[in-house]
C-alpha positions in Angstrom: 7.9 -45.8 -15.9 6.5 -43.4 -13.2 9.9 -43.2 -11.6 11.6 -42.6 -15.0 8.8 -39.8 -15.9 9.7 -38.0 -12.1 13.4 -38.3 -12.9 12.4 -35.4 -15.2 9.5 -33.9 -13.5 8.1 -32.7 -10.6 5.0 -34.6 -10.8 2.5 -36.3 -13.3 -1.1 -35.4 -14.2 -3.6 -38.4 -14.4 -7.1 -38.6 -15.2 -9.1 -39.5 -12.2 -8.8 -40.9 -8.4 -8.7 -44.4 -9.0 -5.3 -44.0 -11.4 -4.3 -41.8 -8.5 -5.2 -44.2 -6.1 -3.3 -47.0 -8.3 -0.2 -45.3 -8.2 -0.5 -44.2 -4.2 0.0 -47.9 -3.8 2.8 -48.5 -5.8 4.5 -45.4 -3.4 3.8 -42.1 -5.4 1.8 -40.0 -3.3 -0.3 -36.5 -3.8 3.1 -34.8 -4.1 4.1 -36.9 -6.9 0.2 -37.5 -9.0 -1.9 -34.6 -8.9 -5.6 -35.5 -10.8 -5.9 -33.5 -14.0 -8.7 -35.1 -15.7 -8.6 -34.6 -19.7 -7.0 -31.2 -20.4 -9.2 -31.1 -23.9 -12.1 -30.5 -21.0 -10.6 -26.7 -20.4 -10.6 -26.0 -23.9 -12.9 -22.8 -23.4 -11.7 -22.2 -19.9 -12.4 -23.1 -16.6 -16.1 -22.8 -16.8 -17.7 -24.9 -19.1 -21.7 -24.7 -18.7 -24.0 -26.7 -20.9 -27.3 -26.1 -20.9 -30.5 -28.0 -21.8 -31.7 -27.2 -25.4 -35.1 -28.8 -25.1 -37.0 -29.3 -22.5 -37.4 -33.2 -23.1 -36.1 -34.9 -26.0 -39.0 -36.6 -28.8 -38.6 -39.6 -31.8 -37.7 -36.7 -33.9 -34.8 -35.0 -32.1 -31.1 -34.6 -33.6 -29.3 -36.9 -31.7 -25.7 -37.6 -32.1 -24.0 -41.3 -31.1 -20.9 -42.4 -30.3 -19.8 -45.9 -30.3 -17.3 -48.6 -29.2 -17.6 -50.9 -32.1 -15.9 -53.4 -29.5 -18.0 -52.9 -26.6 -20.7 -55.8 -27.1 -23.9 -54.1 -26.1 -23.5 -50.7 -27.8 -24.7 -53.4 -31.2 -27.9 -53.5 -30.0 -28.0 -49.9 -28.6 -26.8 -48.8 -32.2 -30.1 -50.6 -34.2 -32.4 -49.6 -31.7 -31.7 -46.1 -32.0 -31.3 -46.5 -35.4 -34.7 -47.9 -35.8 -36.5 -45.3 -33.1 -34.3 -42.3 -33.4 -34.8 -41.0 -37.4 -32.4 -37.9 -37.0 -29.8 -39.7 -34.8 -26.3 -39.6 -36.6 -23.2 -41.6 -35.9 -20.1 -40.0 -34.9 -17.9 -42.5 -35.9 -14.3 -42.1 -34.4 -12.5 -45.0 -35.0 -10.1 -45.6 -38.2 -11.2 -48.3 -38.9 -15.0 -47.2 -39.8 -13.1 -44.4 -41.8 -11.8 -47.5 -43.7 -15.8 -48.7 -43.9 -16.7 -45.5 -45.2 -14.1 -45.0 -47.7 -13.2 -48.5 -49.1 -16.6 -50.8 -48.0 -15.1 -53.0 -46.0 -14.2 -52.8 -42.0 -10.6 -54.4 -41.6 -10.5 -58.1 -40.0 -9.7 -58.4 -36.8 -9.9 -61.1 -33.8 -13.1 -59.0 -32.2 -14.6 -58.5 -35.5 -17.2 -61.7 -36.1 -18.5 -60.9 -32.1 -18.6 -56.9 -32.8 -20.9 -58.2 -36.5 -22.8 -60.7 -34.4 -23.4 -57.8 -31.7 -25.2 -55.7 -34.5 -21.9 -52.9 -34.7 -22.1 -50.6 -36.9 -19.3 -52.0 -38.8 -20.8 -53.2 -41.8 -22.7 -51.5 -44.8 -25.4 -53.6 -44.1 -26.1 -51.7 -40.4 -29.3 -49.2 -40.7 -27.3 -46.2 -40.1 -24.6 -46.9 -42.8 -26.8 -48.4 -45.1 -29.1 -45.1 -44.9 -26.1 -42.7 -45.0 -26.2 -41.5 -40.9 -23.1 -41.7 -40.2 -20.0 -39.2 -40.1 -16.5 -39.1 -39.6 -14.9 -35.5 -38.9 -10.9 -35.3 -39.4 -11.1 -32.1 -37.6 -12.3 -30.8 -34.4 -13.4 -27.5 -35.0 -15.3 -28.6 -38.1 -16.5 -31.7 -35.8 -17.8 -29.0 -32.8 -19.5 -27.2 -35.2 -21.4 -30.1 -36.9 -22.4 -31.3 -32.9 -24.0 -28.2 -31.9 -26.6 -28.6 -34.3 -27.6 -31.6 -32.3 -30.2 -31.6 -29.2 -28.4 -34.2 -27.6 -25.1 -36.8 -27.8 -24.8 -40.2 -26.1 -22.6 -43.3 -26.5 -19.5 -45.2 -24.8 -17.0 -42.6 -26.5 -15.8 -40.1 -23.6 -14.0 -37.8 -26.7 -17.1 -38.3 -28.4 -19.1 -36.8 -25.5 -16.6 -34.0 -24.3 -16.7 -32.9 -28.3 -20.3 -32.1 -27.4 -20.2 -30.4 -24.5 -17.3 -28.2 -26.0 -20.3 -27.6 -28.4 -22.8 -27.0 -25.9 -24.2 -30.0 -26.8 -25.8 -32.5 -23.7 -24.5 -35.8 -23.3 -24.3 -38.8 -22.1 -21.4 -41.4 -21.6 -22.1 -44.9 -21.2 -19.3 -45.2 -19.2 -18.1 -49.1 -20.3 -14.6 -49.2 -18.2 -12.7 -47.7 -15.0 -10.7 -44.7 -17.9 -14.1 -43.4 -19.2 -15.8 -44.0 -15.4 -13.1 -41.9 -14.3 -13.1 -39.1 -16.6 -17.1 -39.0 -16.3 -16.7 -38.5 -12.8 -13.7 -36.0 -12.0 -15.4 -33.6 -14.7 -18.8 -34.5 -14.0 -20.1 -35.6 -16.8 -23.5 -37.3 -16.7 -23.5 -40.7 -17.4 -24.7 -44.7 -17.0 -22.6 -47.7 -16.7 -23.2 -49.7 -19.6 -24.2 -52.8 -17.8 -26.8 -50.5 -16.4 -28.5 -50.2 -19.7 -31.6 -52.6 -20.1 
């Protein structure tokens, strides 16, 4: 695929050294992958600067989530901050919590008994569905403007968090493989493995 893509171009963009460091040893070296990062990150410019809005964050602060629904331990994440966190909100991303929201029911799939048995949001019954904390944004601009009303955004969703920042917004990814590690790291964004999290 890589050889096919640099039939047609003088190089490819990738989003962090360990892709880069993939490809350098299949043979395609710094004059063929040049690390890009996510371009969505230069939205505003070359100089994105998030500051602080509080000085430490209480019970009470507007705090946004993002979740995996598939990544086990964001379940227990997602009650606990549901239970703790009365102004939290979930930023849900994935189409199939669209489907939750609209119809009632999240779609079957293989992952989907483990992700209810985790405590995913991905039932009506979950805290933050069941008291109406959750949104879904089909735009982005509309989506930026809801998250910088927030003090703060966490969760394993790297778009979810680099929505944020593009709205001034802190955050932190939970960084739960080597694509969202990556990204975290080339654009220094602050974050935690997940398996870090006690």
């Amino acid at each position: 695929f890589v050889r096919a893509v640099l039939n047609r171009s003088p190089s490819i963009g990738v989003r962090g050294e360990q892709t880069q460091d993939y490809l350098k040893s299949l043979g395609f070296g710094d004059e063929h992958v040049k690390v890009i990062g996510c371009p969505s990150m230069f939205m505003y410019g070359p100089d994105l600067h998030v500051e602080k809005k509080v000085e430490s964050l209480t019970l009470d602060s507007p705090i946004a989530l993002n979740v995996s629904p598939y990544v086990t331990e964001m379940g227990p994440i997602s009650l606990y901050a549901a239970e703790h966190f009365p102004r939290l909100v979930y930023m849900a991303q994935n189409i199939q919590t669209l489907e939750l929201m609209l119809y009632g029911t999240y779609p079957e799939s293989k992952k989907k008994a483990s992700m209810v048995a985790s405590g995913a949001p991905i039932t009506l019954q979950h805290p933050l569905i069941r008291s109406d904390r959750v949104r879904f944004f089909l735009d982005p601009q509309t989506w930026f403007q809801h998250l910088a009303q927030y003090d703060f955004s966490f969760g394993t969703r790297i778009h979810g968090n680099i929505a944020a920042l593009l709205a001034g917004t802190p955050a932190l990814l939970l960084a739960h493989d080597s694509r969202t590690l990556e990204l975290a790291e080339y654009h220094e964004i602050p974050y935690r493995t997940i398996t870090s999290i006690e």
